[in-house]
Phi, psi and omega in degrees: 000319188307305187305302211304339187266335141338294213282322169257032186275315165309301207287333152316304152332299177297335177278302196286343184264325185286299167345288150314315183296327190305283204297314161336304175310323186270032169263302197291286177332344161261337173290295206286016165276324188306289202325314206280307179310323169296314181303296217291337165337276218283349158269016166261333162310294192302293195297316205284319218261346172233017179226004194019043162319141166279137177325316152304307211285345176281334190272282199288325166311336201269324208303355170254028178274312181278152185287148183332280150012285192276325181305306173315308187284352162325286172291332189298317186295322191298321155283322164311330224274337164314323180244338198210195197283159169308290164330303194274340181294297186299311167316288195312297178316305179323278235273343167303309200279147161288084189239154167295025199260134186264182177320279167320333156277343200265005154314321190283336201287334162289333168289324199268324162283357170248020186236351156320137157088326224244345149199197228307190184268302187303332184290311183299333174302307174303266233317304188287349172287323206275284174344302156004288197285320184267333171308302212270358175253001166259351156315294203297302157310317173311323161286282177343324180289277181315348191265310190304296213256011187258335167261011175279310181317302168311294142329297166329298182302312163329302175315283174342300204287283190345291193317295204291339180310306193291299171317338191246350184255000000 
């Protein structure tokens, strides 16, 4: 009797610790989703002013670049892009896929998808610089975030399993 309540005093400890990491991990999954999003910016830039690819075929070359997350959104648009407008494939592709990107990022990444397409090359260039540019200050809050709150979590979970150990024991 002693062991089984022992082991599940571990395994609870280990479940509530697991937890934490979890709900912890996804402040890094988002910086580093932000991150990702700025490269393809900044290689969608670079192909549209030298290699003057169409977007798409530019979109699905990068999506194989990438961590699961921005690639799926990548390819969705490349698909979207079949039935509707660039802007709206790129809306659609945002709002479908499950990524760690919150509401308020993916708003600057929806301006920039509706300014697709819609004028010059220099003109989409200027666009993605100015995104670019609104990317690196939700960088900046997402580390900020991630520092506070990946050892609050973590920490949180331990604390918990502890607590519930001393309680059930």
């Amino acid at each position: 009797m002693w062991l089984l309540k022992m082991m599940m005093c571990f395994l609870l400890l280990a479940l509530c610790t697991y937890l934490g990491r979890l709900v912890a991990s996804k402040y890094g999954k988002r910086v580093r989703e932000l991150k990702e999003m700025k490269s393809v910016l900044n290689l969608v830039e670079t192909k549209m002013k030298f290699t003057y690819e169409p977007l798409g075929e530019i979109l699905k070359e990068l999506s194989s670049q990438f961590s699961h997350n921005v690639s799926n959104i990548l390819m969705k648009t490349c698909q979207n892009m079949k039935q509707c407008s660039v802007g709206k494939a790129w809306e659609l592709a945002l709002e479908t896929e499950n990524s760690y990107i919150l509401k308020e990022d993916k708003e600057i990444l929806k301006t920039w998808g509706r300014m697709l397409g819609k004028t010059d090359i220099a003109g989409q260039v200027q666009q993605i610089e100015q995104t670019a540019e609104f990317l690196n200050y939700q960088i900046e809050k997402a580390e900020t975030a991630c520092h506070k709150n990946e050892k609050l979590y973590r920490t949180l979970g331990v604390v918990i399993g502890a607590a519930f150990v001393i309680l059930l024991w």
